[in-house]
C-alpha positions in Angstrom: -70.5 5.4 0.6 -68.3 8.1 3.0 -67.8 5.0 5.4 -66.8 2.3 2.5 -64.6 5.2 1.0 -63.0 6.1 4.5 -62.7 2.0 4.9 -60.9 1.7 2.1 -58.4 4.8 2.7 -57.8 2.8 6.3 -57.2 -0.5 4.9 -54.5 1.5 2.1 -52.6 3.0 4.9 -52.8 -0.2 7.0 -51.1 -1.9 3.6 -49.0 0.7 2.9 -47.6 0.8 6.9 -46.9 -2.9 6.4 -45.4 -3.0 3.1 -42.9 -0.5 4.4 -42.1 -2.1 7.7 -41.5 -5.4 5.4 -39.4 -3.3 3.1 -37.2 -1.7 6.3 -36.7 -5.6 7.4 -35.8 -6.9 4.2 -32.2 -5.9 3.6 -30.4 -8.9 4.9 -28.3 -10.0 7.3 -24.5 -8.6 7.2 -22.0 -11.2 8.7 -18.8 -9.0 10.3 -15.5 -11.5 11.2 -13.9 -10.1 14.9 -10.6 -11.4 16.7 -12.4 -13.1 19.6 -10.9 -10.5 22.2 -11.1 -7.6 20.0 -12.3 -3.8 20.8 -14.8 -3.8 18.3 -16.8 -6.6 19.9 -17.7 -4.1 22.6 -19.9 -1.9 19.8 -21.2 -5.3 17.7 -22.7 -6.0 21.2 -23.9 -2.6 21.9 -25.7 -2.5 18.4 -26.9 -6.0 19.4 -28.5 -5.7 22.8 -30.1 -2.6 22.0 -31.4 -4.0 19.3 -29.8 -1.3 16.7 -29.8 -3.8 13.5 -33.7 -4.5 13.9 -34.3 -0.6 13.6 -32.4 -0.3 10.8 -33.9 -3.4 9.0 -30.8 -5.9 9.0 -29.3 -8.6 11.4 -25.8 -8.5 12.4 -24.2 -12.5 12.7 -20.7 -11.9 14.5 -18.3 -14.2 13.5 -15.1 -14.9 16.0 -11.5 -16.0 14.6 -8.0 -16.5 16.5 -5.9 -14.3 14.4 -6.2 -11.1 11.9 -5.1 -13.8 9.2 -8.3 -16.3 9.4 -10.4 -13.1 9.5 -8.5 -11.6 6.1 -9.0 -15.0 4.6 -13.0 -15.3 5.7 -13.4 -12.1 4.0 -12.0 -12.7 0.6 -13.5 -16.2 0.6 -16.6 -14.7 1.2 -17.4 -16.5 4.6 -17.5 -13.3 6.3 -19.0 -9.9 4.4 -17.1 -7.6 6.8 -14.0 -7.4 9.2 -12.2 -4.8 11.1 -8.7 -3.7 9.4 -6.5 -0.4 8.6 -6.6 1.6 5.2 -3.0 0.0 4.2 -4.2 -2.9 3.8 -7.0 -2.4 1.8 -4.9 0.1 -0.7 -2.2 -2.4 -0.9 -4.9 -4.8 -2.2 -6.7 -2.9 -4.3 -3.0 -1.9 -6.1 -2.6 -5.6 -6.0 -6.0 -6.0 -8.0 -8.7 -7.1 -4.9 -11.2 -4.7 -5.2 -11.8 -3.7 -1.0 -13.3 -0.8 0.2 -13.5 0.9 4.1 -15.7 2.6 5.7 -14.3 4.4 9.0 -14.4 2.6 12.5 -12.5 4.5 14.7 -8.9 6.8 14.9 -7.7 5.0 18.1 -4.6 4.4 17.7 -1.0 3.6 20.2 0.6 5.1 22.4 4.4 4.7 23.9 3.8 3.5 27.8 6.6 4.1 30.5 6.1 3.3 34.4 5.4 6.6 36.4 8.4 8.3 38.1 10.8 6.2 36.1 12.9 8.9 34.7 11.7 8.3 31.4 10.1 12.1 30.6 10.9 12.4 27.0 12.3 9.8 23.9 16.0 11.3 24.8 15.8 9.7 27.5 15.1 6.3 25.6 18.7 6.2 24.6 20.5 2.6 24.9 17.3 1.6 26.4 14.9 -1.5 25.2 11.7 -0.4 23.7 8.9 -3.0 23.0 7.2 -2.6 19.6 3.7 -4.0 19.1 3.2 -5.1 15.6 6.8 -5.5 14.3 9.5 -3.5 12.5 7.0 -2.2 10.1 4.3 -0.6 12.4 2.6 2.8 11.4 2.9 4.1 14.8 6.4 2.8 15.2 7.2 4.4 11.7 5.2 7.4 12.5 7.1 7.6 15.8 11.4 7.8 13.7 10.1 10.1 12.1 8.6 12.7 14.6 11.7 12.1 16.6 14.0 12.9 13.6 12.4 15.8 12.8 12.2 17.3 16.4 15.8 16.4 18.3 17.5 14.7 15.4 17.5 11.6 17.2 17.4 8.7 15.4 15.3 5.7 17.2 15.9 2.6 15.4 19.9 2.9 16.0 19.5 4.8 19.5 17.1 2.6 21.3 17.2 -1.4 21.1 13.8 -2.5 19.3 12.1 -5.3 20.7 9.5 -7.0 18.8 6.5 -8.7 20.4 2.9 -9.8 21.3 1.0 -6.6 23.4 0.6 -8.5 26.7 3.6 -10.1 26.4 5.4 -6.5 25.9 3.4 -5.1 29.1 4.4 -7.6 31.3 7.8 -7.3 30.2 7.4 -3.1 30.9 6.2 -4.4 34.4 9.1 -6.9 35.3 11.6 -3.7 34.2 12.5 -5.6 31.1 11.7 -3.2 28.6 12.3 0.4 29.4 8.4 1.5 27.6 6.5 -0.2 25.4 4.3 1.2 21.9 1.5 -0.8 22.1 -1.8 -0.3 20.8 -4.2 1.9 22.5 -6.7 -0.8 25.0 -3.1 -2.5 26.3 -1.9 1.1 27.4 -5.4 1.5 28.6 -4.6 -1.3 31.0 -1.5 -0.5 32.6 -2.8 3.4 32.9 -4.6 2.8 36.5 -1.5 0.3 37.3 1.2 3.6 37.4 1.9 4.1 34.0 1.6 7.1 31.9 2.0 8.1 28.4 5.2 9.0 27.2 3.6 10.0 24.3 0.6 9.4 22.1 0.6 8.1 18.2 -1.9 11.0 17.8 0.2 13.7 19.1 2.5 12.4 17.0 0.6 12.5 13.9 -0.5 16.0 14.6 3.6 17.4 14.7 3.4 15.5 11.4 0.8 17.8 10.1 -2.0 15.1 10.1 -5.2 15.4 12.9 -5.3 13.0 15.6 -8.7 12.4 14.6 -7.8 10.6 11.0 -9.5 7.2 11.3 -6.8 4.8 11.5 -9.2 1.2 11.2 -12.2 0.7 9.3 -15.1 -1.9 7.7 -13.6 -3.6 5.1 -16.0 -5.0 2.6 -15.4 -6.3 -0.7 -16.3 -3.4 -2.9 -18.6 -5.6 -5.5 -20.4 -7.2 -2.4 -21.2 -3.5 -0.5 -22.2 -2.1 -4.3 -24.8 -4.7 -4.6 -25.7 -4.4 -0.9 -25.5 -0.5 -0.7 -28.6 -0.3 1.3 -27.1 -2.7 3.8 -23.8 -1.5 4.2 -25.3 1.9 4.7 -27.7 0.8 7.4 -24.6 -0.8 8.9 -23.1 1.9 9.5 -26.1 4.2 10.9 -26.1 1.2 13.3 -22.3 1.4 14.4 -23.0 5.2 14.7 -26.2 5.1 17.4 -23.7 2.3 18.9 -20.6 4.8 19.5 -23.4 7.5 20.7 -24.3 5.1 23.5 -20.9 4.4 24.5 -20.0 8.1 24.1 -22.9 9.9 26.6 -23.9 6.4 29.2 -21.1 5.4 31.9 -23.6 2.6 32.7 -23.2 1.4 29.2 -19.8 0.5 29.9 -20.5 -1.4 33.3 -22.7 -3.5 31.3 -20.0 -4.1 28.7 -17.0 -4.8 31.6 -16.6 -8.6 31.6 -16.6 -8.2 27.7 -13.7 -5.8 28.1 -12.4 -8.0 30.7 -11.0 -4.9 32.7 -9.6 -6.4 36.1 -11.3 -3.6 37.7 -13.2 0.1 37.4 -10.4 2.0 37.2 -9.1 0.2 33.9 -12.4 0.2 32.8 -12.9 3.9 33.3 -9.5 3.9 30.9 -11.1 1.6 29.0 -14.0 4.2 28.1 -12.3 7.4 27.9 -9.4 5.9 25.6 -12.3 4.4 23.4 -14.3 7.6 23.4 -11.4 9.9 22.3 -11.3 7.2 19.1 -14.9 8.0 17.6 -15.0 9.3 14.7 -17.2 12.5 14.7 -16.9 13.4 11.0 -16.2 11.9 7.8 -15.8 13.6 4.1 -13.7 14.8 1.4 -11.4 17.0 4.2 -11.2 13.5 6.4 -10.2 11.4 3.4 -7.8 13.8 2.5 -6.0 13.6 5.0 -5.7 10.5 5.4 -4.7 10.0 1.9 -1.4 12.6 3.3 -0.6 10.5 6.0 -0.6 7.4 3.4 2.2 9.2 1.8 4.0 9.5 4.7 4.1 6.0 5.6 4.3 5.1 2.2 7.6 7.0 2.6 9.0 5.3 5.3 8.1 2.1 5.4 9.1 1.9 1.4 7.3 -1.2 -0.9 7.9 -3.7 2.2 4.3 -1.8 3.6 2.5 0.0 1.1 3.6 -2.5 -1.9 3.9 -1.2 -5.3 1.9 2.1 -4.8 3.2 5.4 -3.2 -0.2 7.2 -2.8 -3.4 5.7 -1.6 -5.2 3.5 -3.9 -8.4 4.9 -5.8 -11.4 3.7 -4.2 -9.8 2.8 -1.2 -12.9 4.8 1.2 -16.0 3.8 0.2 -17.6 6.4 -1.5 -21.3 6.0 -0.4 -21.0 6.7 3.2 -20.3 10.3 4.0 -21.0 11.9 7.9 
C-alpha cells in the first residue's frame, strides 16, 4: 500500500510539474512592429538568442516596417500588438479617444554634436550659425533645448541660429562636410560621429535636468493598445520581465555587444564601444509613481512650448497614458 500510495504522490507531482510548465508556455505569442534599422532591434534579438521569451512562456514575432508611420498604422489595425514610440504620442491619442498605453523602453535621448576643436564650446557660440535639427521644428529635444537656453543666457535659438531641418545621416554628413555648424540628432547618430572627432556640445538630458526633470525619465516606450494588453496582462507583463533580463545582458557583457555589431552596423569597435555606453546610460533602472511623475512634469513643459501643434488638445498628460500594471 506505502509503494502504491508513494506511486501515486509521484505520478501527482509529475502532473502537476507538467501542467505548470504547459501553463508557463501558454500565454501566446506577442508580435512587436520595429523600423528595420532601429535601436530596439539590438534587445528583440538579445531576448531572442538567449532564448528570454521561452523562459517567460511567450514567443516574440518581430515585425520590420520602413517608416514610424507603417508601424503606427500596424498597431492600430491590429497587425502588430506592440511598437516602439514616445509618451506624446500615446497622450495625444488617448485625448483624441484611441485608448494606448506605454510601458517604459528606455530614456535615451539626443544630444547637440559639434566637430572637436571647432570653436564651438558653448550654444553662444551657435550664433548666426546653421544647426541641423533631427525630427523637425517640433522636436522635444529641440523644444527642450529654446528653452534651457532662454532661461540660462537669454539667448533665444530659433531667431539666433539658422534651423535646418533634416534626415539624421543626412544631418551628420552635412556636420562632416562643414555645412552645418552641429547637429541635434538623436542619441545612436551622435554615437557614431563620437569616435570620428566629435563631442557633445551638450546632452538632451543635461538639459532636462537644468529644467528640473532627471535625465533618467524614459523618453520611448511599448505601446500597446490598452484593451489588447488588459486582456493579455499576463503577456504584456512577461514581455517586459523579458526586455528587462535583455537590458541586464547588454548592461554587465562587452561580448554581448560584439555579437550584436553587424546588427548595429558600427563601422568599427570604437563606434561600437559608443554604441554600448550611449545605450547603457538609457536603461531604465526604476519605474513608479516618482518616475511617472515626472514625466507627467516634463509633459507640461513641452506641452507649453510646442502649444496644440504637439500635444493636441490636452495640456497635461493624458489619464492612463503609463500602463498601470507594470511597476519596477
Amino acid at each position: 500500500m506505502w509503494r502504491a500510495a508513494r506511486r501515486s504522490v509521484i505520478a501527482a507531482l509529475a502532473l502537476f510539474a507538467v501542467a505548470g510548465a504547459a501553463r508557463a508556455a501558454d500565454l501566446g505569442t506577442i508580435r512587436v512592429g520595429v523600423l528595420k534599422f532601429g535601436t530596439v532591434n539590438w534587445e528583440l534579438d538579445v531576448i531572442k538568442t538567449h532564448g528570454l521569451d521561452r523562459k517567460e512562456g511567450f514567443t516574440l514575432a518581430v515585425e520590420t516596417f520602413g517608416g514610424n508611420d507603417a508601424a503606427d498604422v500596424a498597431l492600430m489595425g491590429g497587425s502588430v500588438d506592440a511598437i516602439v514610440e514616445d509618451w506624446l504620442f500615446v497622450s495625444r491619442q488617448r485625448a483624441e479617444g484611441v485608448p494606448l498605453t506605454f510601458v517604459p523602453y528606455s530614456s535615451n535621448v539626443g544630444a547637440v554634436m559639434v566637430k572637436e576643436g571647432g570653436g564651438i564650446d558653448s550654444l553662444a557660440d551657435l550664433k548666426g550659425k546653421r544647426l541641423g535639427i533631427a525630427g523637425g521644428p517640433l522636436d522635444k529635444g529641440w523644444l527642450l533645448l529654446q528653452a534651457y537656453a532662454r532661461s540660462t543666457t537669454g539667448m533665444d535659438l530659433k531667431r539666433e541660429v539658422e534651423p535646418v531641418y533634416g534626415a539624421p545621416p543626412l544631418l551628420n554628413e552635412k556636420l562632416k562636410s562643414g555645412e552645418l555648424a552641429a547637429v541635434l540628432n538623436y542619441w545612436h547618430f551622435g554615437a557614431r560621429l563620437e569616435p570620428e572627432g566629435y563631442k557633445r556640445l551638450i546632452g538632451i538630458g543635461q538639459v532636462q535636468e537644468a529644467l528640473g526633470i532627471p535625465a533618467s525619465v524614459p523618453q520611448l516606450g511599448y505601446i500597446f493598445q490598452e484593451p489588447w494588453a488588459e486582456s493579455h496582462k499576463e503577456l504584456v507583463q512577461a514581455f517586459v520581465r523579458a526586455s528587462r533580463a535583455a537590458k541586464a545582458i547588454m548592461k554587465s557583457d562587452d561580448q554581448e555587444w560584439q555579437r550584436l555589431k553587424p546588427l548595429t552596423r558600427a563601422e568599427n569597435d570604437a563606434q561600437l564601444d559608443a554604441f554600448m555606453r550611449r545605450y547603457r546610460e538609457g536603461i531604465v533602472e526604476r519605474w513608479g509613481e516618482k518616475e511617472r511623475n515626472e514625466a507627467a512634469k516634463l509633459y507640461e513643459v513641452v506641452a507649453g512650448l510646442g502649444g496644440e501643434e504637439l500635444v493636441g488638445k490636452s495640456r497635461t498628460l493624458a489619464p492612463g497614458t503609463f500602463w498601470p500594471e507594470v511597476s519596477f
